[in-house]
C-alpha positions as CSV (number, residue, x, y, z in Angstrom):
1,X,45.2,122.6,114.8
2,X,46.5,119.3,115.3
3,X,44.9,116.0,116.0
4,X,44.7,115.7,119.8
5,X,43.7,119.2,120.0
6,X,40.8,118.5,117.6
7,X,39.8,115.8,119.1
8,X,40.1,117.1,122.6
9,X,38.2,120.0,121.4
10,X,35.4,117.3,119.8
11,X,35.0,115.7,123.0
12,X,34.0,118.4,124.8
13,X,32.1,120.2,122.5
14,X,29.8,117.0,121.8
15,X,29.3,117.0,126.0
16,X,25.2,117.1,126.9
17,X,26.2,120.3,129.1
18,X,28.2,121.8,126.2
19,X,25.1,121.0,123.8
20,X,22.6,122.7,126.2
21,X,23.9,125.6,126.9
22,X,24.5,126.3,123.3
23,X,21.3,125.3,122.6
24,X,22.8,123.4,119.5
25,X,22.1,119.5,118.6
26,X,24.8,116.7,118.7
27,X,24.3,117.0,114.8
28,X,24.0,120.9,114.3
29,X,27.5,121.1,116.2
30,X,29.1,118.2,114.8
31,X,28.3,119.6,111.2
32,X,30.1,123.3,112.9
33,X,33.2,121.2,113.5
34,X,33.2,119.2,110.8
35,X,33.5,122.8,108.9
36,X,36.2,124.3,111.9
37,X,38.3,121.4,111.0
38,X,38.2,121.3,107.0
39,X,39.6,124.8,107.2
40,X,42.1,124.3,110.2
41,X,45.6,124.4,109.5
42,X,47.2,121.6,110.4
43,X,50.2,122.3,112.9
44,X,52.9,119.5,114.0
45,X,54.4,119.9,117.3
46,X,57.9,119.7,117.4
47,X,58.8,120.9,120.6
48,X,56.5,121.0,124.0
49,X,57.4,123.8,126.3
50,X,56.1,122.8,129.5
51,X,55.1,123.1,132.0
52,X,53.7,126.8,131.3
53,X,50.1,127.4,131.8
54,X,48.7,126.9,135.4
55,X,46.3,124.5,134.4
56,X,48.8,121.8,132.7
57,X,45.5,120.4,130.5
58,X,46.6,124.0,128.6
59,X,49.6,123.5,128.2
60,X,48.6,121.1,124.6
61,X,46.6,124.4,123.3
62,X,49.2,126.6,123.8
63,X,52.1,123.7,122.3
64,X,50.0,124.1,119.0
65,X,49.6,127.9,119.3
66,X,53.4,128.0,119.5
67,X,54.4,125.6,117.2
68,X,52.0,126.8,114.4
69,X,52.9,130.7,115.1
70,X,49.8,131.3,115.9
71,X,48.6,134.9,116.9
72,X,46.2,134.8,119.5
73,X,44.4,132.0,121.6
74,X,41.1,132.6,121.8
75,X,39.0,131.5,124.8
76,X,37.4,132.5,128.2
77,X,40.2,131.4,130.2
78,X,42.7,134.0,129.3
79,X,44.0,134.2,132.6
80,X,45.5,130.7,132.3
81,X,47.6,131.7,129.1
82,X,48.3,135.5,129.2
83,X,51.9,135.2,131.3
84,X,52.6,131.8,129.8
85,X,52.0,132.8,125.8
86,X,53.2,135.8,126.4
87,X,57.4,135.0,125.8
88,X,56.3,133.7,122.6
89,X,54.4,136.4,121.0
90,X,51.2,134.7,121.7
91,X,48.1,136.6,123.0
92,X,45.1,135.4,124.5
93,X,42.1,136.8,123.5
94,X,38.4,136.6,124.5
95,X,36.1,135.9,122.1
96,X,34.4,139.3,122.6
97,X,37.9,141.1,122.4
98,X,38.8,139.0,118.8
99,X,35.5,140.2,117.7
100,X,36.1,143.7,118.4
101,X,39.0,144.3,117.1
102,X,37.6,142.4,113.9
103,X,35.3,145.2,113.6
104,X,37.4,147.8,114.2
105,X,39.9,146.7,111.1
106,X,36.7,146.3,109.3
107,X,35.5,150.0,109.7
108,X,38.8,151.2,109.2
């Protein structure tokens, strides 16, 4: 993760909306981040390759998914990364397809 990106993903996380439909306080998901961030590895981006995604607010997630080597992006929006991560070995996953196949390696 690096610092925009956290911050970015702050920011939107602490949003009333966000808060409601997780049904989480300000405080309850500020301590979740807080914990997210202490165990984040900290990525530098060296390079910026865009414009890739179709959304170009994406293009910073997937910048830090490149430069840190990073496996999989994991989010709802798959369709905005799947062709653009794709040259760089990058996946995007959906949270319910990370977990499964969590599971699976578990009860293997």
């Amino acid at each position: 993760m690096d610092y925009k990106l956290a911050c970015e993903f702050r920011d939107v996380s602490l949003r009333a909306e966000q808060l409601r439909i997780s049904g989480k306080s300000r405080t309850e998901t500020a301590t979740i981040l807080d914990a997210l961030e202490a165990i984040a590895v900290p990525v530098f981006v060296a390079f910026r390759h865009r414009p890739l995604c179709p959304d170009a607010g994406d293009d910073m997630v997937l910048d830090v998914a490149i430069n840190g080597s990073a496996d999989a992006i994991v989010t709802n929006n798959t369709k905005h990364f799947q062709e653009a991560a794709e040259p760089f070995g990058v996946e995007a996953l959906t949270p319910a397809e990370l977990l499964t196949r969590k599971r699976k390696r578990m009860e293997s």
